[in-house]
Each structure stands twice: as C-alpha cells, then as structure tokens.
C-alpha positions as CSV (number, residue, x, y, z in Angstrom):
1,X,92.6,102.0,50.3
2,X,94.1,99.6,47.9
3,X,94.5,100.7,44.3
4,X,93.6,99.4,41.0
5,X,96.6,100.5,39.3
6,X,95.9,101.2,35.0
7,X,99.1,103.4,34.5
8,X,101.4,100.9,33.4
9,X,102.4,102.6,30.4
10,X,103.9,105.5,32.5
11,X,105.9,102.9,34.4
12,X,104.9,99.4,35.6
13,X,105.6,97.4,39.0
14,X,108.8,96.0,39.4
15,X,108.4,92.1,38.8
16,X,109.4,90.4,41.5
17,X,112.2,87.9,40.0
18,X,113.4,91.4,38.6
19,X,113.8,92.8,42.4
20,X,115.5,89.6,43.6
21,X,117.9,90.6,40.4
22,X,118.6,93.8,41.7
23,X,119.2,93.1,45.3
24,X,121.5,90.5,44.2
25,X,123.8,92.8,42.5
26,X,123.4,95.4,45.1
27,X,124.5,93.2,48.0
28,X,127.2,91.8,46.0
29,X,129.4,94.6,47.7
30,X,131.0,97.9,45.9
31,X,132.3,97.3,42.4
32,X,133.2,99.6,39.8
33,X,133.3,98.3,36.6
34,X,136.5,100.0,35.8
35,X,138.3,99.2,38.3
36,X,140.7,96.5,37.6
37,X,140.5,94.6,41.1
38,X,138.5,91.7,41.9
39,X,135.3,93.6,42.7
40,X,135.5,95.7,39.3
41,X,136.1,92.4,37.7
42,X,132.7,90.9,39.0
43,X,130.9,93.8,38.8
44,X,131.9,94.4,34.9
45,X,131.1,90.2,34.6
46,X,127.8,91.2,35.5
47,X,127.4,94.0,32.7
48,X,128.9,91.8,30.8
49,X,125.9,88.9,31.7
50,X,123.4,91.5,31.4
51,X,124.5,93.4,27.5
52,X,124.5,89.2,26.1
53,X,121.2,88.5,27.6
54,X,120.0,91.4,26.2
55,X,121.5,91.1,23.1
56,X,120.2,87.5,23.1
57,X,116.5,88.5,23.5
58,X,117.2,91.6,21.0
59,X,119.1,89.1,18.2
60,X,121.7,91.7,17.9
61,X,125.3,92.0,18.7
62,X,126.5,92.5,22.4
63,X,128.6,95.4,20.9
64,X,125.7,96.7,19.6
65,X,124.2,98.1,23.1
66,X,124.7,101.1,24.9
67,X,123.4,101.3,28.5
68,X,122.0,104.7,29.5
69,X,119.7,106.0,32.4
70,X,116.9,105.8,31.0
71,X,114.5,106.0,27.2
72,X,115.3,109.9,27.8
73,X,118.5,109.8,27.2
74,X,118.4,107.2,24.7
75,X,116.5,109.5,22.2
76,X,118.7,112.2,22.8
77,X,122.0,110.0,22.5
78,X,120.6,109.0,19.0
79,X,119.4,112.0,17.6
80,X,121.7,114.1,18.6
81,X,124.9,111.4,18.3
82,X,123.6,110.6,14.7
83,X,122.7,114.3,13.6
84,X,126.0,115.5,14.4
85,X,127.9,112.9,13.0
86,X,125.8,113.1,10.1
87,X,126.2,116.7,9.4
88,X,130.4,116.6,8.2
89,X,128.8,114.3,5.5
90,X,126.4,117.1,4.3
91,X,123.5,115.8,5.8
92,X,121.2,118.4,7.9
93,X,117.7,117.0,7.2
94,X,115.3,115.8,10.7
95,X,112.2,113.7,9.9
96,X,109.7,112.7,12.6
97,X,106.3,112.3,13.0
98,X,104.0,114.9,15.1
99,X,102.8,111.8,17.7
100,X,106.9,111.5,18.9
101,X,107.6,111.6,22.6
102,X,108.9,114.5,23.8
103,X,112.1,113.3,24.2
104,X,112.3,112.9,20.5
105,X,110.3,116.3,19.7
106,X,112.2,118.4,22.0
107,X,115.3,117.1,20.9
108,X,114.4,117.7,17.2
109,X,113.4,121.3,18.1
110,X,117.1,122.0,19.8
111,X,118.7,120.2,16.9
112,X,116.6,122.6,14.3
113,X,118.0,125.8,16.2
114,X,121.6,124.1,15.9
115,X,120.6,124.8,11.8
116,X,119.2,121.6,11.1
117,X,115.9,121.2,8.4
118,X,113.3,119.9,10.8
119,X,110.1,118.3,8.9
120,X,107.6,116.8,11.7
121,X,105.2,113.8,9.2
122,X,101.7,114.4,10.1
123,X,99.4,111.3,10.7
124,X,95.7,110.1,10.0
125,X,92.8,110.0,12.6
126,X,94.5,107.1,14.1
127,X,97.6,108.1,14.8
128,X,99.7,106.4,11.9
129,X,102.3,108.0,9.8
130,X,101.9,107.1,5.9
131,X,104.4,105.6,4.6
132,X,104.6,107.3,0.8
133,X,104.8,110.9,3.0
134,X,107.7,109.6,4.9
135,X,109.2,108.4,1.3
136,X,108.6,111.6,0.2
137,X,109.9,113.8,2.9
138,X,113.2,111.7,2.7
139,X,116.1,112.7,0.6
140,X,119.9,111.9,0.1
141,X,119.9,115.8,2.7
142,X,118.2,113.6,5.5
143,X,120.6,112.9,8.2
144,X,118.1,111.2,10.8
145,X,114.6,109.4,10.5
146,X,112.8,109.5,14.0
147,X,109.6,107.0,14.0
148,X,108.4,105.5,17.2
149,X,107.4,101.8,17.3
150,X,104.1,102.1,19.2
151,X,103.0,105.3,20.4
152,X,102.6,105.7,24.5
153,X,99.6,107.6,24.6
154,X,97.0,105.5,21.8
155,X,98.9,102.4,21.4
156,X,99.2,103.1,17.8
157,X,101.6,101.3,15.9
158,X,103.6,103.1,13.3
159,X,105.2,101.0,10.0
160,X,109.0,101.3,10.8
161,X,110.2,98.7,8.7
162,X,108.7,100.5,5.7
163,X,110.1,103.9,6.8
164,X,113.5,102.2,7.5
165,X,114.1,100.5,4.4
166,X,113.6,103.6,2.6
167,X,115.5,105.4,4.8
168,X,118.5,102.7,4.2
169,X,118.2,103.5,0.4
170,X,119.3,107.3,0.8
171,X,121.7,106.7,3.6
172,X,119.5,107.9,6.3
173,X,119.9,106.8,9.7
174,X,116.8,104.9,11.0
175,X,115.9,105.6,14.6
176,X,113.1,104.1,16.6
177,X,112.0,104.9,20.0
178,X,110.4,101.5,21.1
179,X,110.3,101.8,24.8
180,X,106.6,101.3,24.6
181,X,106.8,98.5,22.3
182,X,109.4,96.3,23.9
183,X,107.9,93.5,25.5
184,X,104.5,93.2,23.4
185,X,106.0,94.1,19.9
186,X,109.1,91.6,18.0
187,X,112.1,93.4,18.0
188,X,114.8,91.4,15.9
189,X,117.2,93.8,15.2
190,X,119.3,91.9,12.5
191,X,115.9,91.5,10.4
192,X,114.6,95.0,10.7
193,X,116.0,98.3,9.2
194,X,117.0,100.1,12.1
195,X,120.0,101.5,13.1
196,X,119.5,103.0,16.8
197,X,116.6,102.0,19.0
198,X,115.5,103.1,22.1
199,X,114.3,101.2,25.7
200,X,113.9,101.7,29.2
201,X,113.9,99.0,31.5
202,X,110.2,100.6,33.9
203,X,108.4,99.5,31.2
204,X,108.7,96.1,31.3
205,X,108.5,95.4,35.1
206,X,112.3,96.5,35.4
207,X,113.6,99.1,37.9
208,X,113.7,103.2,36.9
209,X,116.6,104.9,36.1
210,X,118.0,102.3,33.7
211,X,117.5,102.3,30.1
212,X,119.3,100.9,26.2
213,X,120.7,102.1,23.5
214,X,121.4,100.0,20.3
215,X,123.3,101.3,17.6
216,X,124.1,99.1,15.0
217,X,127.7,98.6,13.9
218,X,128.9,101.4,11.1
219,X,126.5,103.8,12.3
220,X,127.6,107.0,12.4
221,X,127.4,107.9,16.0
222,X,128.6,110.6,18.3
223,X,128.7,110.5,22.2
224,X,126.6,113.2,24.1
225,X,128.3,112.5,27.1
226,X,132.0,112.6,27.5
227,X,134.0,111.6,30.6
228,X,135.4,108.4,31.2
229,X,135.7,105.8,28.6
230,X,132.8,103.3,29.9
231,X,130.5,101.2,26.9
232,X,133.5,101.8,24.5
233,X,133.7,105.5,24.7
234,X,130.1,106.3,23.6
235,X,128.4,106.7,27.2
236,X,130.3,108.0,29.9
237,X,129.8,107.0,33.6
238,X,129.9,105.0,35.7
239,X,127.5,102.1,34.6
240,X,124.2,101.4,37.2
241,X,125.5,97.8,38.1
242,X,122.1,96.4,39.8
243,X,119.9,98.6,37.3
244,X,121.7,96.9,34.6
245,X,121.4,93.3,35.9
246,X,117.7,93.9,37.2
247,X,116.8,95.3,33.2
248,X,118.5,92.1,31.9
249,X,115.8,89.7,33.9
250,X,113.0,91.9,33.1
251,X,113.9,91.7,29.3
252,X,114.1,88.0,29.7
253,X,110.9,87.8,31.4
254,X,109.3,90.3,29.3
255,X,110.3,89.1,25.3
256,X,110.4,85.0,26.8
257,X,106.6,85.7,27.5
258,X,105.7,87.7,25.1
259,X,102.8,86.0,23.7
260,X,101.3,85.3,27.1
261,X,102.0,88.9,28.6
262,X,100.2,90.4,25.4
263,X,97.0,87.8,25.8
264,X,96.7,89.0,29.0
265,X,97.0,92.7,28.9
266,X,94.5,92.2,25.8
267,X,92.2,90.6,27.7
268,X,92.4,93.0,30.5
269,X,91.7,95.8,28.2
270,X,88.8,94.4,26.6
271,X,87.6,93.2,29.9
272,X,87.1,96.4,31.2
273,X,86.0,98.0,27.8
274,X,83.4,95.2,27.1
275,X,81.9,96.1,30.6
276,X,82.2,99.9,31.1
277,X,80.1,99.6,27.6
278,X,77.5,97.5,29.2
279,X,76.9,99.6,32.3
280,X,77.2,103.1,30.6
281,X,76.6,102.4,26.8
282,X,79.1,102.0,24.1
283,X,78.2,105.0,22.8
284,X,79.0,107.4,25.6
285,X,82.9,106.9,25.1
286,X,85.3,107.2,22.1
287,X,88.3,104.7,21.9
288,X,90.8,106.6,20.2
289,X,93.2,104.9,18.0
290,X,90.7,101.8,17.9
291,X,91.1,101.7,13.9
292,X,94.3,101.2,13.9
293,X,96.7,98.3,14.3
294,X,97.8,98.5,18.4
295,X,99.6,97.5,21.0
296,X,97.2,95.5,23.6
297,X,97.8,97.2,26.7
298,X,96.4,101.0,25.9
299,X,92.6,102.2,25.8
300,X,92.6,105.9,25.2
301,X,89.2,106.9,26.1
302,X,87.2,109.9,25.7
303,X,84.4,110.4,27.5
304,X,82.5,112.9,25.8
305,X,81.0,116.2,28.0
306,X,83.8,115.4,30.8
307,X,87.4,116.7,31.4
308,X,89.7,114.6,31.9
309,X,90.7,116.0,34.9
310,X,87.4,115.9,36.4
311,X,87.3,112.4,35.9
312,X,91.1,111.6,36.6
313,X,90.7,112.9,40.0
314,X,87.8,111.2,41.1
315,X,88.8,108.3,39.4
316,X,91.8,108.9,41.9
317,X,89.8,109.4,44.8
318,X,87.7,106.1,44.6
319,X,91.5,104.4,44.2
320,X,91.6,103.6,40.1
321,X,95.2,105.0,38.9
322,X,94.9,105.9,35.2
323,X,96.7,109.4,33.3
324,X,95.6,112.3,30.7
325,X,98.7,110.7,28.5
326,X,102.0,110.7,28.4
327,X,103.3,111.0,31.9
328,X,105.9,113.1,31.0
329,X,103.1,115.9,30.2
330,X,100.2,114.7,31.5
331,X,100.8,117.0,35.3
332,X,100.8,120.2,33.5
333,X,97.0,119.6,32.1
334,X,97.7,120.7,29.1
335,X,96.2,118.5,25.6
336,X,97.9,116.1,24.5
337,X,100.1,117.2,21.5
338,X,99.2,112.9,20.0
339,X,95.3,113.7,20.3
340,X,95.4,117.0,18.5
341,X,98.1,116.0,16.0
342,X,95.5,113.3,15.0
343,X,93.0,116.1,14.4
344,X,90.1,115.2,17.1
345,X,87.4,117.3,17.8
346,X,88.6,119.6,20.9
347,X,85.8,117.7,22.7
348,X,87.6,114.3,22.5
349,X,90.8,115.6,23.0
350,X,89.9,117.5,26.5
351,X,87.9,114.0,27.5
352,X,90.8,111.8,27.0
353,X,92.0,109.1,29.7
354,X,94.2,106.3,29.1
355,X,94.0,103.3,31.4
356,X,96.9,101.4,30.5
357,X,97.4,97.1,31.5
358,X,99.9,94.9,32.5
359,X,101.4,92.5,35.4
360,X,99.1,92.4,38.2
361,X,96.0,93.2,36.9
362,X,92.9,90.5,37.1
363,X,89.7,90.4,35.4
364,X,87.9,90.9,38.6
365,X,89.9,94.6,38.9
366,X,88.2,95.0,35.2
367,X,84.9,94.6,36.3
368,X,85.3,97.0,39.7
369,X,87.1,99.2,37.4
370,X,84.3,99.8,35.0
371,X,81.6,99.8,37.5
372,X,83.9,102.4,39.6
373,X,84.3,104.3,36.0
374,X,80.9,104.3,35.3
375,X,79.7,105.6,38.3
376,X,82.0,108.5,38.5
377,X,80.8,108.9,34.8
378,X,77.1,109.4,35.8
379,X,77.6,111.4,38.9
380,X,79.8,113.7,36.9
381,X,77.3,113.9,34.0
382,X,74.2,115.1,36.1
C-alpha cells in the first residue's frame, strides 16, 4: 500500500540533496573532530562548513551555535544552562506558556523542584499567549522566558519579539523553541530579541538525531553535559559529523526556499481543507487555531462525535499517515495538554487530528486524502 504521508510535523522525509550530504560525510572515512591528524582535520573542516552555513542562513555568529542531538536537548541545554547560571545572580523566576512542548514543560517542572518560581502564561482560544500577561508576569526575579515560535500541534504563532524585548529590559534571558518554525518562519537572530533558540534538523527534511543550539554571545549559559571540551566547552561529545553536514544542506534548502516551501504546504493544506468541506460539509469539522496567525503546514481538525483514535486508525488502515498531536505524546492517547490549555470543549479536544504538509505532497494526494477522510468520517458516524 503506498501512503499518503500528513505527519510532517512529527518528522519529515529526508530530502534527497540532504541524503547525498550525509552519505558524503559518512563515506569520507573515520574522523574525529578532535583529533589532530589529517582525518580529524577534515572531519572538524566539515563542522566547521556546516556551523557558517548555518550561521549564514540564521544571520548570526558562527560562535553563536551549539550542535546537540536533537530540539530535546536543546530546550533542556537552555533552560536548564540559563536557569542555573542565572540563579548566583538572584534570579529564580521560570516563565512559559501552557502550549510549550514537553521538552520545555518537563524541564520547567524539574527546574521548579530544584526551587525555582515556575509561572506557566495561559493563552486565548487560539493558542496565543498575550503579550501585557507575559509583561506582567516578568520581573527583575525572572531568570528565564520560555516562548515557543510556532506551536507543533495548531500551528499557532506566538509574539516573541514582544515577549523578548520585554524580557531584554529586566535582564531576562529570552528563549525560543522554534524547531517548528524554522523553515517557514524568518529567523534573523541579530534583529530579534532572543538569546537561545532551539532546532532540529527532522523538521526540515534533515536527518534525526541532529539538532542546534544558539546562544547569543554574553548569555549567561551553563553546560548540561560535561566531558570533553567539543563546541567550546558547552556541549560535550563527540560531534555527529554527517548529521551535522546533512542539517547544514537541509537548512540551506529549507530558509533559501522559504517562500516557495510555505506556498506550497499552504496550498496543500487548503487543498485538502477546501475539499474534505465539499464532500462532508464545513460544518462537520472544527479547525482549531484557524483565528489565529499560523504557520502553513498544520490543520488541527476536530471532527465532532469521533475520537481521534477511531479515526487515526482507520485513517491508518486505508494508508493516510496523520497524529492526535505532538508525537512525543500522541502514543499514550491521552489529550492534548495545547487543546485543553486553550479551553476547548472536551468534545473537540478528544476529536482532534492534525494532518501536517510538506515536501512530497501533491494536490492530487489532497483530493484522495479528503475523499479517503471523508469516507472513514461517514462510516464512522452511522
């Protein structure tokens, strides 16, 4: 059976310029990038291609950027790296918003038992923080400011240069997890007020395993992982050489066709929105987030009277990949902590799928995809 495959915000194909990256680096022979012979030389030349490229399509520093394994471990280098250091100046206060990843809500929660003042920003029926209750939960006590870019599950996009230049003016440290983001949203790191910022490279056609820090020069910062003394002593071990290359071309695929990628995931998404309205009626679905300003390649629809797992499996079963939300959380069936934080009726919140768009997808998969999702939707109604 081949696959229409509406996940891509859980982790996308590898592109396959991206692939010929990889294997490149990989067949160049063993190299560790601290050793000092010839192969450690080449292999730390092509970190070193890789952190400018990046830093290039970023329009930050080379210095700047911190390779890790992955947008994990990036939220938890910055929280807990800037909380930490952040605390010998006085500083114990957490803000984040309710619609974080868990990455960046689980790692709030440990730093809260470590004696930290956790305050978790609700938001509006669309999933977007206000800015005067961010300004107003922020003091000269707050260590940390944890906002996300756009959100993985609704697409929502939160206002982070607001948040951030208030932030600046009481010596907060700004962090943004914008692993969802990268590649549709601009990210010019000199302009905005942001001092750490998360990415992964499977989200923008790269391989897994590989992901970014940036942490702007004078942040207070403190390593979570100590070892050897690999991206200047605040990440230790040894670096993923072809991951690291392979992210690099994604990036420069991803941010050099921005505009075009974003058309086109937009147009999927309204493709197959347009037509599953035609064949079932627009009002037997809720888009949630719809109000909102978005990123173009999420629908998270509720079809009202079914479960989502009902309809995720047999959306499955006649080949249409799509998730209950994050897919981090979204095997464990339970709600999805962005849908009730937004205050939906339990209804919309236990009927929630989100078909998510990118390289690959045609407008013809649309159409099959809506007639597929309507059918399922009738059978499953009667």
């Amino acid at each position: 059976m081949s696959y229409i495959y509406y996940d891509h915000a859980a982790t996308t194909p590898m592109h396959e310029d991206v692939i010929r990256a990889y294997v490149e680096a990989a067949s160049a022979g063993p190299g560790n990038a601290s050793s000092l012979h010839a192969q450690g030389r080449a292999a730390r030349g092509r970190i070193t291609a890789a952190r400018d490229t990046l830093a290039r399509y970023l329009c930050c520093d080379a210095s700047e950027l911190v390779f890790t394994s992955g947008g994990t471990e990036s939220d938890n280098a910055a929280l807990f790296g800037a909380a930490l250091a952040q605390r010998s100046n006085g500083r114990i206060g957490i803000v984040t918003s309710a619609v974080e990843h868990h990455a960046v809500l689980h790692a709030c929660k440990q730093l809260e038992k470590q004696g930290f003042k956790l305050t978790v920003l609700p938001v509006d029926d669309n999933g977007r923080v206000s800015v005067a209750e961010a300004e107003a939960a922020i003091d000269d006590t707050t260590a940390v400011v944890s906002i996300m870019a756009g959100n993985n599950e609704t697409g929502t996009i939160q206002p982070i240069a607001a948040i951030g230049e208030w932030a600046r003016k009481h010596k907060a440290i700004m962090h943004v997890d914008a692993v969802q983001a990268f590649g549709y949203a601009s990210l010019e790191l000199r302009e905005l007020p942001i001092d750490l910022l998360s990415l992964s490279a499977h989200k923008i056609n790269g391989p897994q395993g590989v992901g970014l820090l940036y942490a702007r020069k004078g942040t207070s910062f403190q390593p979570l992982l100590y070892g050897g003394s690999q991206e200047r002593k605040r990440r230790a071990g040894t670096e993923n050489v072809a991951g690291i290359a392979a992210f690099a071309k994604a990036a420069e695929l991803a941010v050099s066709d921005r505009e075009l990628r974003s058309r086109h995931a937009e147009t999927m998404r309204e493709t197959f929105l347009t037509r599953l309205g035609d064949l079932i009626g627009s009002e037997s679905f809720v888009v949630n987030g719809e109000g909102a300003e978005r990123l173009p390649h999420i629908a998270n629809v509720s079809f009202l009277g079914i479960r989502s797992e009902n309809m995720l499996m047999n959306l499955d079963l006649a080949g249409v990949s799509a998730s209950g939300g994050s897919a981090c959380t979204s095997g464990s069936l339970l709600p999805s902590h962005v849908l009730q934080a937004m205050g939906l009726p339990q209804e919309r919140v236990a009927s929630a799928v989100r078909f998510s768009f990118g390289l690959g997808n045609n407008s013809e998969e649309a159409e099959k995809a809506a007639q597929i999702t309507a059918t399922i939707w009738a059978r499953l109604r009667n």
